[in-house]
BADRENRO-826172 format. One record per residue: x, y, z of N, C-alpha, C, O in turn; residue in one letter. Coordinates in nm, 2 decimals, always signed. Each point is the difference from the previous one (the first is absolute). Layout:
 n.east n.north   n.up ca.east ca.north  ca.up c.east c.north   c.up o.east o.north   o.up r
      X       Y      Z       X        Y      Z      X       Y      Z      X       Y      Z A
...
END
This chain:
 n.east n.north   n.up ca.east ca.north  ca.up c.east c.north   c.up o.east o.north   o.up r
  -6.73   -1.05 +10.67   -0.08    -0.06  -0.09  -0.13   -0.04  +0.07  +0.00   -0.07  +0.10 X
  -0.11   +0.11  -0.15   -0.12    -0.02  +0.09  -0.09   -0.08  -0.13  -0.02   +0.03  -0.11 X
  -0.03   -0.17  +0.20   -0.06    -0.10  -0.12  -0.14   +0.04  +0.09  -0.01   +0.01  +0.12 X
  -0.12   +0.02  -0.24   -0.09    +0.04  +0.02  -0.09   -0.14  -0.01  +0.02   -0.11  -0.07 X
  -0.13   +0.13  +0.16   -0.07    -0.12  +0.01  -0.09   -0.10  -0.10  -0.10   +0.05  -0.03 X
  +0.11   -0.15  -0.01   -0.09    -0.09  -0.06  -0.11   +0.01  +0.00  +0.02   +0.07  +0.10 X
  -0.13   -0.06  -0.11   -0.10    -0.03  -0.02  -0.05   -0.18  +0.02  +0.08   -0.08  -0.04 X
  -0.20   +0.05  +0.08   -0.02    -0.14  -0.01  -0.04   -0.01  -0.14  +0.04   -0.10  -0.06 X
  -0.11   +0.17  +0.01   -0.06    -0.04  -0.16  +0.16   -0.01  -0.13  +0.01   -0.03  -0.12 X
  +0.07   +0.07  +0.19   +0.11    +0.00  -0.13  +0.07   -0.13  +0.05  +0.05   -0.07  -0.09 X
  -0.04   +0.03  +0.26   +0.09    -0.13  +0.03  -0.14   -0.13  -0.08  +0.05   -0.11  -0.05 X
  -0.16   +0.12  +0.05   -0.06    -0.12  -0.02  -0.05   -0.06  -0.12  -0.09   +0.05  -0.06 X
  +0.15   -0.15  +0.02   +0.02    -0.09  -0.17  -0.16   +0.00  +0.03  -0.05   -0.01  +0.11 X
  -0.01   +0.01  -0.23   -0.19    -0.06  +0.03  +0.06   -0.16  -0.04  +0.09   -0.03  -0.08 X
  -0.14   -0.04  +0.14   -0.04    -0.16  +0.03  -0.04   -0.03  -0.19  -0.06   +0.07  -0.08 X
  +0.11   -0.20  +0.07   +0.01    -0.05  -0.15  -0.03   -0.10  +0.04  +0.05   -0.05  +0.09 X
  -0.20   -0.03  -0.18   -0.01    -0.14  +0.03  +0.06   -0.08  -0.11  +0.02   +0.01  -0.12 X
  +0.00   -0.11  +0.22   +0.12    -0.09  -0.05  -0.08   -0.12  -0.06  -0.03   -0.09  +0.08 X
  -0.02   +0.09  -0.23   -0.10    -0.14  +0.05  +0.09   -0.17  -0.03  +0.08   -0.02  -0.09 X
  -0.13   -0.06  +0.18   +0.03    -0.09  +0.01  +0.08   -0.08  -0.07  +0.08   -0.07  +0.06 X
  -0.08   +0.08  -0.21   +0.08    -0.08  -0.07  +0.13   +0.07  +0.00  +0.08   -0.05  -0.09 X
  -0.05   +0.13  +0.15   +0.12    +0.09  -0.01  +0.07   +0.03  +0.10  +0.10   +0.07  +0.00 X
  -0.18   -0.17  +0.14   +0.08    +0.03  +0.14  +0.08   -0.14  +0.01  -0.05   -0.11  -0.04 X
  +0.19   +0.13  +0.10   +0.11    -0.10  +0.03  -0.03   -0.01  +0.19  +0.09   +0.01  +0.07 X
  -0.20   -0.02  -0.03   +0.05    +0.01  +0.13  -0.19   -0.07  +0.03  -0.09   +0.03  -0.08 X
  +0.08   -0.13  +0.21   -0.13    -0.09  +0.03  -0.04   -0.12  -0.07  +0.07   -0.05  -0.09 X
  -0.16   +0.02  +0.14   -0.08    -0.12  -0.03  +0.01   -0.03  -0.19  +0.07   -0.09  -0.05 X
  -0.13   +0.15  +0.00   +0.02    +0.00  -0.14  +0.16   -0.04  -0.07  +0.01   -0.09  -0.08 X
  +0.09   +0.17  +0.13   +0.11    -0.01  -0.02  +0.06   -0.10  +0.00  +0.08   -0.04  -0.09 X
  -0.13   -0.02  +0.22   +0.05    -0.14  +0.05  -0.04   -0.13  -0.09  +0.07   -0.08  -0.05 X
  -0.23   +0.08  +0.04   -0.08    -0.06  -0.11  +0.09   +0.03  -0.13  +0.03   -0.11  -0.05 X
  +0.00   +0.19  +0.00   +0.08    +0.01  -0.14  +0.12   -0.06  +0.01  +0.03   -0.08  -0.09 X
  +0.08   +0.09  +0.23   +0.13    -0.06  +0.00  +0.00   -0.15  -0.03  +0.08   -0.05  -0.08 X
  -0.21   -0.02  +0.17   -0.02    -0.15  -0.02  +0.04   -0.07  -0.18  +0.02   +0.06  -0.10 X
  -0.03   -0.18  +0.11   -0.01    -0.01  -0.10  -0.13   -0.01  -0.06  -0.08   -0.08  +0.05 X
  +0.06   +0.14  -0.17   -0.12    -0.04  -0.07  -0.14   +0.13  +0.05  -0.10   +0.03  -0.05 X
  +0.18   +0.02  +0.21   -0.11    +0.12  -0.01  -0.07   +0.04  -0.05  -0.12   -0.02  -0.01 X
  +0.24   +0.16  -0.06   -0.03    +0.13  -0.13  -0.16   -0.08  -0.08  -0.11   +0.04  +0.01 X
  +0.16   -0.16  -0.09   -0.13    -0.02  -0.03  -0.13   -0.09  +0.05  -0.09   -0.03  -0.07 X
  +0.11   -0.01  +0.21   -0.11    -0.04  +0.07  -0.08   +0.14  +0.07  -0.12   +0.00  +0.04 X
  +0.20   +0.13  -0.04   -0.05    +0.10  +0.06  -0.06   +0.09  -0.08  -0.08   +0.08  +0.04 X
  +0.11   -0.10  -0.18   -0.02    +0.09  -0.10  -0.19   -0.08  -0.01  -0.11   +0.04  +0.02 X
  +0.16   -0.15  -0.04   -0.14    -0.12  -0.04  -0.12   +0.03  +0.13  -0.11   +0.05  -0.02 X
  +0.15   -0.08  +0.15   -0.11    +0.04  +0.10  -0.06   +0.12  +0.02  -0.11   +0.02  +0.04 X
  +0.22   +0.10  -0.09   -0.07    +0.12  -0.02  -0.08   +0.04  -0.08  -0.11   +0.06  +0.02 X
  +0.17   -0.09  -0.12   -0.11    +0.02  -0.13  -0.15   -0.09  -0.01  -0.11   +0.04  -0.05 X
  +0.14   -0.17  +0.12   -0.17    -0.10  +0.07  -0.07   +0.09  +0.05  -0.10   +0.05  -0.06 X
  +0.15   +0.00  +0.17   -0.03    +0.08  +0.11  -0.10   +0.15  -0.09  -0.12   +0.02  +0.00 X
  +0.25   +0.06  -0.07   -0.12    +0.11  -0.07  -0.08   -0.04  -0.10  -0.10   +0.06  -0.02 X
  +0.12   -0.16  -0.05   -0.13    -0.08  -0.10  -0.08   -0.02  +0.08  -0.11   +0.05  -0.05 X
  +0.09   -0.10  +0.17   -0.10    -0.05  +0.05  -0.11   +0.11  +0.05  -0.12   -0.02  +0.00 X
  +0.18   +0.13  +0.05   -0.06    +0.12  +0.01  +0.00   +0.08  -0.11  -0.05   +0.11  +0.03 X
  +0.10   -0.11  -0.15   -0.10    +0.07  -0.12  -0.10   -0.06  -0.05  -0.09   +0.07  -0.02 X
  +0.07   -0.22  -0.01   -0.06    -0.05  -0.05  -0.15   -0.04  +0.14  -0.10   -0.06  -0.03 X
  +0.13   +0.10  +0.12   -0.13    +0.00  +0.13  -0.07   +0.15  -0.11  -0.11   +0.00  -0.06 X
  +0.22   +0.13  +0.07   -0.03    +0.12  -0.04  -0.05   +0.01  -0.13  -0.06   +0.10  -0.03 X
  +0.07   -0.20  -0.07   -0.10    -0.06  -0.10  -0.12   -0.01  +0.03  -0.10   +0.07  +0.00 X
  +0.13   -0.18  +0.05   -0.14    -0.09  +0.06  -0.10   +0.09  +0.00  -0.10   +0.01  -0.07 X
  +0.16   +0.10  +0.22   -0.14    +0.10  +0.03  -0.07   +0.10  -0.08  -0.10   +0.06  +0.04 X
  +0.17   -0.02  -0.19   -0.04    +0.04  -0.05  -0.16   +0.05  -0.07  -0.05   +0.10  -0.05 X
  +0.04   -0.23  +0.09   -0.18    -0.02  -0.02  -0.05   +0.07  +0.10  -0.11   +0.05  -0.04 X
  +0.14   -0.01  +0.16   -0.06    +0.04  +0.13  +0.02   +0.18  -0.04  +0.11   +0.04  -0.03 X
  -0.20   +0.02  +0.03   +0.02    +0.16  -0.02  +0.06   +0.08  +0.09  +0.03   -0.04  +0.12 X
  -0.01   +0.13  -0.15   +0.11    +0.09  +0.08  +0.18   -0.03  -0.03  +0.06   -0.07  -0.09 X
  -0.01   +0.14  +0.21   +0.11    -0.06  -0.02  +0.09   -0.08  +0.05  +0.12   +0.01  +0.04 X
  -0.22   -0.13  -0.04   +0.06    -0.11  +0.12  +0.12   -0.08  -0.07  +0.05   -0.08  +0.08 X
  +0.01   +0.07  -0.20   +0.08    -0.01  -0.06  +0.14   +0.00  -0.01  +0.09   -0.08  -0.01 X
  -0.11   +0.25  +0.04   +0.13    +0.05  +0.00  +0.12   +0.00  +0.11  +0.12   +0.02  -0.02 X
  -0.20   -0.04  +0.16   +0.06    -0.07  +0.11  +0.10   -0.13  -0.04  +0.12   +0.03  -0.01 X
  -0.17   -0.15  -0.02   +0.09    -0.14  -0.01  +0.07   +0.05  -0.09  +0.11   -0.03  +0.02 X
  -0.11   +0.12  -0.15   +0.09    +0.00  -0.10  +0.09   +0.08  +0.02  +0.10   -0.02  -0.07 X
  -0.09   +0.12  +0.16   +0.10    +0.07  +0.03  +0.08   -0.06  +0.13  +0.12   +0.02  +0.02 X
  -0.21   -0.08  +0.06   +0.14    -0.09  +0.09  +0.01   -0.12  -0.08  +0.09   -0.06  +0.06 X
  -0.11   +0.02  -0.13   +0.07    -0.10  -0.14  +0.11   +0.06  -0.05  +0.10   -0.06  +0.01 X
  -0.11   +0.20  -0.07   +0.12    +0.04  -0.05  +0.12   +0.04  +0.11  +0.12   -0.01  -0.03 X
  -0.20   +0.06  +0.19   +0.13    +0.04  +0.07  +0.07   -0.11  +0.05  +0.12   +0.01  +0.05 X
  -0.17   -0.13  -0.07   +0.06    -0.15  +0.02  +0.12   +0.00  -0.08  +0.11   -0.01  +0.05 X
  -0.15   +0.03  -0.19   +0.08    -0.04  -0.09  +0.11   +0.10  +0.01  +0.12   -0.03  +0.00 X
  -0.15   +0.17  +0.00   +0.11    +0.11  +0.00  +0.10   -0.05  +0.13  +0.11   +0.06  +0.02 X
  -0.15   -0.15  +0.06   +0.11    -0.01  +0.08  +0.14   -0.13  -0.06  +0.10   -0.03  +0.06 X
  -0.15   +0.00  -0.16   +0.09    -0.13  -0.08  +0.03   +0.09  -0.12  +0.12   -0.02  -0.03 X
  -0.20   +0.11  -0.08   -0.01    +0.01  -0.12  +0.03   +0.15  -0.01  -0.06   +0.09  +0.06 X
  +0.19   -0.06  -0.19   -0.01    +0.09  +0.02  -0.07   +0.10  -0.09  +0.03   +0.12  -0.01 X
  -0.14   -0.21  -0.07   -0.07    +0.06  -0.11  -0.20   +0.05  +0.13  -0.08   +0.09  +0.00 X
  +0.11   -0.17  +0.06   -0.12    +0.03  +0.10  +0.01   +0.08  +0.09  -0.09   +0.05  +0.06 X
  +0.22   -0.03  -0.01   -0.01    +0.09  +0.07  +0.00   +0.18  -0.05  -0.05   +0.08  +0.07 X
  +0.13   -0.05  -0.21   -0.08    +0.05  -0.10  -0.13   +0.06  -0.01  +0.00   +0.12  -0.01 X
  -0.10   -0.19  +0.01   -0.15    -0.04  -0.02  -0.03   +0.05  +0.13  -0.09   +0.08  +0.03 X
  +0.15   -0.12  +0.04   -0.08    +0.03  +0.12  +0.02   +0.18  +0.06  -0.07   +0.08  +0.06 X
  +0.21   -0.07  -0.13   +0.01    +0.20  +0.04  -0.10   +0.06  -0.10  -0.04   +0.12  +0.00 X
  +0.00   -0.24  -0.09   -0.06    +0.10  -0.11  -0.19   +0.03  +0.05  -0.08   +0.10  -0.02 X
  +0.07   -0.26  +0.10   -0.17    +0.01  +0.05  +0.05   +0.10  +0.10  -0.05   +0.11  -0.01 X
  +0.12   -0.14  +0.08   +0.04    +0.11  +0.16  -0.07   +0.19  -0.09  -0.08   +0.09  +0.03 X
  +0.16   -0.11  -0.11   -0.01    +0.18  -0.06  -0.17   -0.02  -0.09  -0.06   +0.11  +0.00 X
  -0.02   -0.20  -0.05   -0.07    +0.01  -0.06  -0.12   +0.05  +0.18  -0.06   +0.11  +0.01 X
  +0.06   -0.21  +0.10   -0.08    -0.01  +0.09  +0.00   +0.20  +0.05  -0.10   +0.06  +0.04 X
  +0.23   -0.02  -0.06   +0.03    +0.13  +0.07  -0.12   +0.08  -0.10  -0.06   +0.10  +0.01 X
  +0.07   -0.15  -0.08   -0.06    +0.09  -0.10  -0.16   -0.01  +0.01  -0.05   +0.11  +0.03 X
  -0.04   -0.22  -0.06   -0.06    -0.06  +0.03  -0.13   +0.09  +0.15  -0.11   +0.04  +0.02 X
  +0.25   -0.05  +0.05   -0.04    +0.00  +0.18  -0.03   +0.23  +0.03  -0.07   +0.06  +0.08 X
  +0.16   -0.04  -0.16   -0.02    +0.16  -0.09  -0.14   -0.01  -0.03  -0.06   +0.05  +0.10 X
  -0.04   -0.09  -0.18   -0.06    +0.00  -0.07  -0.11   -0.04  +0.08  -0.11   +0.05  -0.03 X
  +0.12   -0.13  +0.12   -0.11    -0.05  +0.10  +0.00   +0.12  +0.11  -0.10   +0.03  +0.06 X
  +0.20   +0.03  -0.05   -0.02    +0.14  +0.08  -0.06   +0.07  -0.04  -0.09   +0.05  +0.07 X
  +0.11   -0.02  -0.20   -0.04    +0.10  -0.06  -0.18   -0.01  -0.01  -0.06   +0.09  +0.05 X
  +0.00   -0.18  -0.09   -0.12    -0.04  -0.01  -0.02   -0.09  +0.10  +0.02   -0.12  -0.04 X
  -0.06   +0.14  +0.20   -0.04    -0.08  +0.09  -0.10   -0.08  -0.03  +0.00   -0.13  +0.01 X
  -0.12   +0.22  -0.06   -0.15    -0.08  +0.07  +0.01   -0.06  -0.15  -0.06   -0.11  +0.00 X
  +0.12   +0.15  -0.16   +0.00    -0.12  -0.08  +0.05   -0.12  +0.06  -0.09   -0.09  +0.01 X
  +0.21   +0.06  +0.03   +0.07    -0.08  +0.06  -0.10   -0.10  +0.10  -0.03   -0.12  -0.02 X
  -0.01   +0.19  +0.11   -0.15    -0.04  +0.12  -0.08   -0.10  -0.08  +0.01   -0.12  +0.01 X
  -0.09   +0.16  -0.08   -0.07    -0.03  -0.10  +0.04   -0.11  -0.07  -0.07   -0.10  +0.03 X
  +0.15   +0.08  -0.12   +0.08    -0.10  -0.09  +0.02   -0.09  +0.07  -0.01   -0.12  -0.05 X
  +0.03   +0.14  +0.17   +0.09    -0.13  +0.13  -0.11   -0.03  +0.05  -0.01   -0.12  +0.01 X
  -0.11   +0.19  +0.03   -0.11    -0.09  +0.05  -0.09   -0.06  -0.10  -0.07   -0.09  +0.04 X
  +0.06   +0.14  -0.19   -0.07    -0.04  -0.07  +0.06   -0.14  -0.06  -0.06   -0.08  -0.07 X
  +0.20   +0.07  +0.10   +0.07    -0.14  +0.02  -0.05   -0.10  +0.08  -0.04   -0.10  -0.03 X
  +0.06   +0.14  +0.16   -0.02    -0.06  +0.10  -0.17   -0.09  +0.01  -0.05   -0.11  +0.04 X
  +0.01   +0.22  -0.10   -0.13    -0.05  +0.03  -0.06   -0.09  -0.17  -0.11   -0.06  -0.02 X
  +0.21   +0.10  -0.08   -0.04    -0.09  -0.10  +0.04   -0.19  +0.04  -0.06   -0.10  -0.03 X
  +0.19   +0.14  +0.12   +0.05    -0.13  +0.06  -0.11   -0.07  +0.08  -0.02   -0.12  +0.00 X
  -0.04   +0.20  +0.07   -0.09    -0.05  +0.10  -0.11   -0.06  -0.03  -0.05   -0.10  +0.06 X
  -0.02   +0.18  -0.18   -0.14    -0.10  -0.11  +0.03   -0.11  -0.06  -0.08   -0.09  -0.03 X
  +0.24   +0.10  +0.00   +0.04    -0.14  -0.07  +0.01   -0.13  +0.09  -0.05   -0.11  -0.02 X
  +0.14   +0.16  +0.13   -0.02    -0.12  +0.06  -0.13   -0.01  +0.07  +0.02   -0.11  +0.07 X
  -0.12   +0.16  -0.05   -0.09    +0.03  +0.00  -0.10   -0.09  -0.06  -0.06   -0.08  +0.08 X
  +0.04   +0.08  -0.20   -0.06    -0.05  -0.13  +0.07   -0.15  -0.01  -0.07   -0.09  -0.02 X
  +0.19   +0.06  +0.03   +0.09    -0.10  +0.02  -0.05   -0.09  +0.08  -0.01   -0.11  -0.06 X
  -0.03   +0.09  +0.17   -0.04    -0.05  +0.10  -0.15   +0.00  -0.04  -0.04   -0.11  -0.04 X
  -0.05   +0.21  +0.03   -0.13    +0.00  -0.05  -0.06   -0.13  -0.04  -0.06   -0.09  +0.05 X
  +0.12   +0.11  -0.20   -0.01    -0.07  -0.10  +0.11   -0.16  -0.03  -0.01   -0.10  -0.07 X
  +0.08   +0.11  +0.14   +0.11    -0.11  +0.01  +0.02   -0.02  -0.13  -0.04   -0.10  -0.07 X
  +0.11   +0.22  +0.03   +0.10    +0.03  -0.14  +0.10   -0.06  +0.02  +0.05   +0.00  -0.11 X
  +0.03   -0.05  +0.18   +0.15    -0.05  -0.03  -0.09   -0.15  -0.02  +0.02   -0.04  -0.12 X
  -0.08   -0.05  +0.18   +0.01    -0.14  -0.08  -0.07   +0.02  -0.12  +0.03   -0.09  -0.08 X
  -0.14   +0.20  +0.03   -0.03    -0.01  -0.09  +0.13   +0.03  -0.11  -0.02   -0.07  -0.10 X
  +0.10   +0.12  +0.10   +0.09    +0.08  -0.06  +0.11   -0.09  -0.03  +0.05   +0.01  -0.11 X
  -0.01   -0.11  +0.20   +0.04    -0.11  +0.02  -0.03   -0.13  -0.08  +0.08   -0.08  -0.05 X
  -0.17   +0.08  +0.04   -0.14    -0.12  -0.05  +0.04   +0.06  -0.16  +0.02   -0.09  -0.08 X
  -0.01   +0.22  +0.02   -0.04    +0.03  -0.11  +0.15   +0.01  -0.04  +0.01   +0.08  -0.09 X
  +0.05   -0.10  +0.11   +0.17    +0.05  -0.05  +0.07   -0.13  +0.00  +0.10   -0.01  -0.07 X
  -0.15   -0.13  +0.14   -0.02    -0.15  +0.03  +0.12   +0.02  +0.10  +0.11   +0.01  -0.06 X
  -0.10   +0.00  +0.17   +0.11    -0.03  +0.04  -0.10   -0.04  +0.15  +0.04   +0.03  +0.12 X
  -0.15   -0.09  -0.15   -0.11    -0.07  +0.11  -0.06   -0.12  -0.05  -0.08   -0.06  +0.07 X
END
């Protein structure tokens, strides 16, 4: 009987991420066994990614896409506790792939868009400072 050789690609499982609310084993785990953990852990995580969506709000005013940074490590925060965000987050993962296609495809649009960003950022704060728009802005909204 002659057993013919393996291959490495047929012995090797591809790697499954395990996200966090679903592993029995570390620091987390241990935090959940305590008493009262599960929901002190659940609560600091979810602080934790609010606090970086709602920065990823904030910048919204600022052009380009300085935004989408804090809100998507906001969400990979939460996909490590949640299992509706972590969800969300295979779903931005596949939207970015797509997205990042598209920026290949059209380089020097892409070039263009990002510096005509950059540099809309740069007249504002720009003019910001100029003109000393934030106390005026301040002064008119009353919170001066």
């Amino acid at each position: 009987m002659s057993a013919e050789p393996v291959s490495p690609e047929a012995v090797l499982v591809p790697a499954v991420r395990v996200p966090g609310y679903l592993r029995t084993t570390g620091w987390r785990a241990r935090v959940r066994r305590a008493p009262g953990g599960a929901p002190l852990l659940k609560a600091a995580v979810f602080l934790l990614g609010l606090a970086f969506v709602l920065l990823g709000g904030a910048l919204i005013v600022a052009p380009g896409p300085l935004t989408i940074p804090p809100v998507l490590l906001g969400l990979y925060i939460w996909s490590t506790e949640f299992g509706w965000a972590d969800r969300q987050l295979q779903r931005a993962r596949a939207s970015a792939r797509v997205a990042w296609a598209d920026a290949q495809r059209r380089p020097v649009l892409s070039a263009v868009v990002t510096l005509g960003g950059l540099v809309a950022l740069g007249v504002a704060v720009w003019a910001a400072g100029r003109w000393d728009l934030v106390p005026r802005v301040l002064e008119v909204v009353g919170l001066r």
